[in-house]
C-alpha positions as CSV (number, residue, x, y, z in Angstrom):
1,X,6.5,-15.6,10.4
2,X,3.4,-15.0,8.4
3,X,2.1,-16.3,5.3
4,X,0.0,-15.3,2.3
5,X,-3.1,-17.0,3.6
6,X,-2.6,-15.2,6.8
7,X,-2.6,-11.9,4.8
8,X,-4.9,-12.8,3.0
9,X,-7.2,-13.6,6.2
10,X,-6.4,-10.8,7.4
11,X,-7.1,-8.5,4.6
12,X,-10.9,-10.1,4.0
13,X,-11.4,-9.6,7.6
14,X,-11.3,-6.0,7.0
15,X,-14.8,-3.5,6.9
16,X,-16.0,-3.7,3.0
17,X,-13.2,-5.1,1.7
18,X,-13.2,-7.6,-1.7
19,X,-10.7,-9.9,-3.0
20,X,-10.0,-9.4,-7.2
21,X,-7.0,-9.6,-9.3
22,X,-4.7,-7.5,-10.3
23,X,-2.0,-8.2,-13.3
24,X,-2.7,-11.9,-12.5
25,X,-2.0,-11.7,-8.6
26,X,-4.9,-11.2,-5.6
27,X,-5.7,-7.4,-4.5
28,X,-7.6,-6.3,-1.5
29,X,-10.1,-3.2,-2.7
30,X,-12.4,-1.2,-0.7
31,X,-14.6,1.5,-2.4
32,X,-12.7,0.1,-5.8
33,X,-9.2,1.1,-4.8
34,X,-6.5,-1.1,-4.1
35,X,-4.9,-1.2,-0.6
36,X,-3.1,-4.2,-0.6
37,X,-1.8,-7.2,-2.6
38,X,-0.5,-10.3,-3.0
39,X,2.6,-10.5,-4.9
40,X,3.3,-13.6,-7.8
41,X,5.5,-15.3,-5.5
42,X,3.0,-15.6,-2.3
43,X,6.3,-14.8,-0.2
44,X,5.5,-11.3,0.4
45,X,3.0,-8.7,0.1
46,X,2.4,-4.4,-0.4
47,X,0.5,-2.4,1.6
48,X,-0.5,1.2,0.3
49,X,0.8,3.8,3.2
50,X,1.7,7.3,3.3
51,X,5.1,7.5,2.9
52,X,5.3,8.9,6.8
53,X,3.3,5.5,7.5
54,X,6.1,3.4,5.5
55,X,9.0,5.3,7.3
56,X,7.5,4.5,10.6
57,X,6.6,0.4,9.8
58,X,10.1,0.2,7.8
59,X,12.0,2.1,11.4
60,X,9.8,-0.7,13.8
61,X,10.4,-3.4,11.6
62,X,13.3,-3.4,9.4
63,X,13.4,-7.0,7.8
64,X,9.6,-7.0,7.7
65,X,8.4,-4.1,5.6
66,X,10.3,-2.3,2.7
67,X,9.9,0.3,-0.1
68,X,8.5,-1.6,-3.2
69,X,10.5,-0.2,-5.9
70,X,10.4,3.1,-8.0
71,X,8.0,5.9,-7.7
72,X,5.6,3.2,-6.6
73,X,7.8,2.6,-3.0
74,X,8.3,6.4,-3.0
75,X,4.8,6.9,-2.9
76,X,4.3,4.5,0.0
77,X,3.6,1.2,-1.4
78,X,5.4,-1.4,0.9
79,X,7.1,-4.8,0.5
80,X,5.8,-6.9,3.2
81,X,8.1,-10.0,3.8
82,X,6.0,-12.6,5.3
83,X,9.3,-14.6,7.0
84,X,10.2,-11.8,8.9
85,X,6.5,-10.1,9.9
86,X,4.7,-10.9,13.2
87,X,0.6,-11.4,13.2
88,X,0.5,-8.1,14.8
89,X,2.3,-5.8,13.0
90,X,0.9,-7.3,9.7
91,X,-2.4,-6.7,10.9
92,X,-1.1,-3.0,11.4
93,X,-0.1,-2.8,8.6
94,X,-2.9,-3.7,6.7
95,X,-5.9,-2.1,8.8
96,X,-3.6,1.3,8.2
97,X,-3.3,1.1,4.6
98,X,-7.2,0.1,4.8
99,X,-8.4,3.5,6.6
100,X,-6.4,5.3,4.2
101,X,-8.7,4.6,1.7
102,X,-11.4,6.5,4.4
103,X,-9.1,9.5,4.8
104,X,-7.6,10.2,1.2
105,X,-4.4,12.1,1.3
106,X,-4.8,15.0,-1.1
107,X,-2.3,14.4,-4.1
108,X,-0.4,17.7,-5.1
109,X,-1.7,20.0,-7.4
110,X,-0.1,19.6,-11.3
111,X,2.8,21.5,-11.6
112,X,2.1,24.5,-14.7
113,X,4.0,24.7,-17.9
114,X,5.9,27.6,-18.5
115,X,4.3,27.8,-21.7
116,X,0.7,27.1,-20.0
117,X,1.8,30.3,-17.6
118,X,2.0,32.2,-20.7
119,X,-1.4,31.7,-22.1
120,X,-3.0,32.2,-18.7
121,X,-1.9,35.6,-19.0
122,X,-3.3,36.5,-22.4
């Protein structure tokens, strides 16, 4: 069982990474982009993986991590729940989500309008 200081340790611990706020809760940044965060309650908190990364965390640990919800958990974003997630697989999880921010996943190209088709023609 972990808590939110521990993540919170843990996530200032990492290489270049700052504490701010995000919608009124604490997110962990490096280069400016969000990899992790508290949520309101301080029970649990998200990690950005792949969603490969999430599948994997979510099949080792089934009570500890979870899709957040929506396109967001879709896209990777993962419930951490602090009651169920050892030290070390918490730190896993957050030193992953950190070097993702190193190694950007590229984000599929925009779909085209059949109308935009049209005009590329002409």
């Amino acid at each position: 069982m972990q808590t939110a200081q521990d993540f919170r340790r843990m996530a200032v611990a990492l290489r270049d990474t700052t504490e701010k706020a995000h919608h009124g809760h604490p997110d962990f940044r490096a280069e400016g982009r969000i990899f992790a965060s508290l949520h309101h309650s301080m029970e649990r908190g998200m990690v950005k993986l792949t969603p490969d990364q999430q599948r994997e965390f979510m099949r080792a640990h089934p009570h500890a991590f979870t899709p957040e919800a929506g396109a967001w958990g879709r896209q990777g974003c993962t419930r951490v729940l602090f009651a169920h997630v050892d030290a070390e697989s918490l730190g896993e999880a957050l030193t992953t989500a950190r070097r993702n921010i190193d190694r950007p996943v590229a984000k599929p190209r925009a779909r085209r309008t059949r109308a935009a088709t049209a005009k590329r023609r002409t």
